[in-house]
Kinemage of the C-alpha trace (Angstrom):
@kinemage 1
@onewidth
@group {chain A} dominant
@subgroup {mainchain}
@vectorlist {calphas} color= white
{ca unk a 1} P 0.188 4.699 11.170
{ca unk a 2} L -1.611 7.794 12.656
{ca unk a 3} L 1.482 10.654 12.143
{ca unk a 4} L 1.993 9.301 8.185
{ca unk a 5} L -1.883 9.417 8.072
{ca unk a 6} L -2.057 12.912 9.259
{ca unk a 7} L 1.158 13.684 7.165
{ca unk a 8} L -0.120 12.503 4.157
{ca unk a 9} L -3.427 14.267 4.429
{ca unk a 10} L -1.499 17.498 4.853
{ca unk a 11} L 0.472 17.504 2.216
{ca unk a 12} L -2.554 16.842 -0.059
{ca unk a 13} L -4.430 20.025 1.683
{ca unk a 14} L -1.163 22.146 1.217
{ca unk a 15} L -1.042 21.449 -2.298
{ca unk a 16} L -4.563 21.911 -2.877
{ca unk a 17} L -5.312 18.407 -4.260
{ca unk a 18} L -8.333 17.382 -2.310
{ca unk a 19} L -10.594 17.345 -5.481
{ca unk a 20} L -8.056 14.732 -6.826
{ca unk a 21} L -6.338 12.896 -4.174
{ca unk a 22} L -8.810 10.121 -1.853
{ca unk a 23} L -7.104 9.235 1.469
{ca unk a 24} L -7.962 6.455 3.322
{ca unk a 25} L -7.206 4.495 6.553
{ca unk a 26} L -5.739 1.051 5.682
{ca unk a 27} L -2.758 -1.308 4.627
{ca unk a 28} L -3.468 -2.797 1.433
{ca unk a 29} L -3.248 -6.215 0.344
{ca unk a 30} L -4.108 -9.134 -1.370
{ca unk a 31} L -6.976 -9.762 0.733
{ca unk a 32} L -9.377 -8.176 3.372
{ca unk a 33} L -8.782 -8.642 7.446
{ca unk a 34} L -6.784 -6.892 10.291
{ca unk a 35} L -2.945 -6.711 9.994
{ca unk a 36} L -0.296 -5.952 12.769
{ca unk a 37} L 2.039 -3.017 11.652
{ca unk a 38} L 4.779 -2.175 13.665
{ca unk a 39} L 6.442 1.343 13.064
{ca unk a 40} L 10.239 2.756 13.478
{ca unk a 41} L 10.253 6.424 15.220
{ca unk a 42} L 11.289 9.024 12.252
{ca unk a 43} L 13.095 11.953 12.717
{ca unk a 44} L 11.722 14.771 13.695
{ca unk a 45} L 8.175 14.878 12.938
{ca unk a 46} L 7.049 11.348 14.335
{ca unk a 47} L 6.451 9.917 11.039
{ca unk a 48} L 8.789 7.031 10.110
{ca unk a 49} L 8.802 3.506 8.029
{ca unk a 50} L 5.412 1.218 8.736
{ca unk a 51} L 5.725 -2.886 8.035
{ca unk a 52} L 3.396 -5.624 7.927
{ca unk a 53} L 3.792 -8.165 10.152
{ca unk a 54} L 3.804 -11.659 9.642
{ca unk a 55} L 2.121 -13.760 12.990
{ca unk a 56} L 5.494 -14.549 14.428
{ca unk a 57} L 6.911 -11.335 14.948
{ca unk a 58} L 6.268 -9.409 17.539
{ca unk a 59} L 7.630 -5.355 17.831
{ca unk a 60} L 7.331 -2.723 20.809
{ca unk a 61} L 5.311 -0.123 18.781
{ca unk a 62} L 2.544 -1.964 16.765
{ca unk a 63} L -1.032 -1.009 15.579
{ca unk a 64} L -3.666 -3.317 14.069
{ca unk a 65} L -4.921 -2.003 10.693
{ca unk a 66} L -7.505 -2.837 8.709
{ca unk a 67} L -6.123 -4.799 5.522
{ca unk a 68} L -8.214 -4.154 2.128
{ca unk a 69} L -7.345 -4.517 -1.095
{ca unk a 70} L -7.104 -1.755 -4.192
{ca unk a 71} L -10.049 -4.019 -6.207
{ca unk a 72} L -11.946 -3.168 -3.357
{ca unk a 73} L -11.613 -0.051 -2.133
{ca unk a 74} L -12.065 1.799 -5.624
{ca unk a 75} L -15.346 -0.066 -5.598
{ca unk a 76} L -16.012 1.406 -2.504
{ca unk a 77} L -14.779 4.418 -3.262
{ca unk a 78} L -16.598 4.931 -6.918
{ca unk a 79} L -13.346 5.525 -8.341
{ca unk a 80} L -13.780 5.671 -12.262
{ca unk a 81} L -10.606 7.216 -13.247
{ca unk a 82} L -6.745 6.379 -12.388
{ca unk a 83} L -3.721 8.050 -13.818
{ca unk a 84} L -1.235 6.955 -11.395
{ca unk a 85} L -0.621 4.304 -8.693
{ca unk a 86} L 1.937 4.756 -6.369
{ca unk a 87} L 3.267 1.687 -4.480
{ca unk a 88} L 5.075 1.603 -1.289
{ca unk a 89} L 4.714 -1.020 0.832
{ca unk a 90} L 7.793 -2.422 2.496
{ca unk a 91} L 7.802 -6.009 1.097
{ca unk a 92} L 4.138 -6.401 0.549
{ca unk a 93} L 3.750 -5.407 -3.057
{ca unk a 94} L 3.052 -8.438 -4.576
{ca unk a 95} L 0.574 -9.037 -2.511
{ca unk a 96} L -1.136 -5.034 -3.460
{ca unk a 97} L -0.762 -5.504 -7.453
{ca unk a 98} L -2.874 -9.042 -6.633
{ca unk a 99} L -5.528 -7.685 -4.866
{ca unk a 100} L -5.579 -4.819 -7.301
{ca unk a 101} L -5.900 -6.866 -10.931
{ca unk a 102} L -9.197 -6.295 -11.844
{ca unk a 103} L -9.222 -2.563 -11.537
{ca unk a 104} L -5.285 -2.085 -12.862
{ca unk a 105} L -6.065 -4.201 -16.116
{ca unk a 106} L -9.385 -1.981 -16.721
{ca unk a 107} L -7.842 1.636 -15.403
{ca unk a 108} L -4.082 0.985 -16.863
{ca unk a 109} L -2.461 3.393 -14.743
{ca unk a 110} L 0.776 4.357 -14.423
{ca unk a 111} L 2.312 2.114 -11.482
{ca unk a 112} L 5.489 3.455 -9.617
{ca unk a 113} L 6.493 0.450 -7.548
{ca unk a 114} L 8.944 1.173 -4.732
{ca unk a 115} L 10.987 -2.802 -3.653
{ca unk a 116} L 12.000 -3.520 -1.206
{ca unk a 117} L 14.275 -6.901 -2.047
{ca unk a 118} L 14.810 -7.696 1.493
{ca unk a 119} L 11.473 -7.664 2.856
{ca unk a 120} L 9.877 -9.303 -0.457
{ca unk a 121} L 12.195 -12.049 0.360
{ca unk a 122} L 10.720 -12.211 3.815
{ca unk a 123} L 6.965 -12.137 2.411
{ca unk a 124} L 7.957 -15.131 -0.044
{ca unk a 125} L 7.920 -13.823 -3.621
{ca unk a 126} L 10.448 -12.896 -5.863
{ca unk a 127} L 10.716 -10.199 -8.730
{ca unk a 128} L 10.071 -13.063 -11.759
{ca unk a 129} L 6.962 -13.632 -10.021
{ca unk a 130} L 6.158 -10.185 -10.108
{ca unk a 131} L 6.613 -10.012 -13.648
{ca unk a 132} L 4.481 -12.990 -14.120
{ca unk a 133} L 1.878 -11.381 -12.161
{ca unk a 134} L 2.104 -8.153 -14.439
{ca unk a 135} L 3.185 -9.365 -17.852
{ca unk a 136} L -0.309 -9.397 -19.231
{ca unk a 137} L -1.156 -6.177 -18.675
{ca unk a 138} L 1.635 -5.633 -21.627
């Protein structure tokens, strides 16, 4: 969403991490294409939760976004080195470790994974699938 976009890229200039930190305008998933995200108003500063949608849904305040996945996108973005992976995606984080496999299981980064029980429910997969998804990374 365009105010957590412009958010996020602020922080990262405040804190001087621009030599570290890649930004980049997408959802990410378990496979390429155009998503629908709708967005709650936060606060404040305009920045507030952003949610996949599935077909059937419908909100007032929705944006199309470009859907890639993590494999991808470090190949695109000639990343060679990853410490840390942080993960949240309101429900969809199944789908962002499975589009990610390749690079996670050569990188081995740190993950922190945000879930979000209700909406992984809604998405279809459950935590023991996660953990099968994961477990042979060790």
């Amino acid at each position: 969403m365009p105010a957590n976009f412009a958010r996020l890229n602020e922080n990262v200039r405040l804190n001087q991490l621009e030599d570290m930190i890649v930004t980049t305008r997408a959802a990410i998933g378990e496979m390429l294409g155009t998503v629908m995200m709708a967005a709650t108003e936060g606060g404040e500063h305009g920045t507030g939760n952003a949610v996949m949608l599935k077909a059937s849904e419908s909100d007032s305040y929705c944006l199309p976004v470009r859907l890639d996945t993590v494999d991808l996108l470090t190949a695109e973005l000639h990343n060679n080195k990853c410490d840390l992976i942080k993960i949240d995606v309101e429900g969809s984080e199944f789908g962002c470790l499975k589009g990610g496999m390749k690079f996670i299981s050569q990188k081995i980064p740190v993950i922190e994974l945000e879930l979000n029980y209700p909406l992984m429910k809604q998405f279809g997969w459950s935590v023991s699938q996660l953990k099968e998804l994961v477990s042979p990374l060790g």
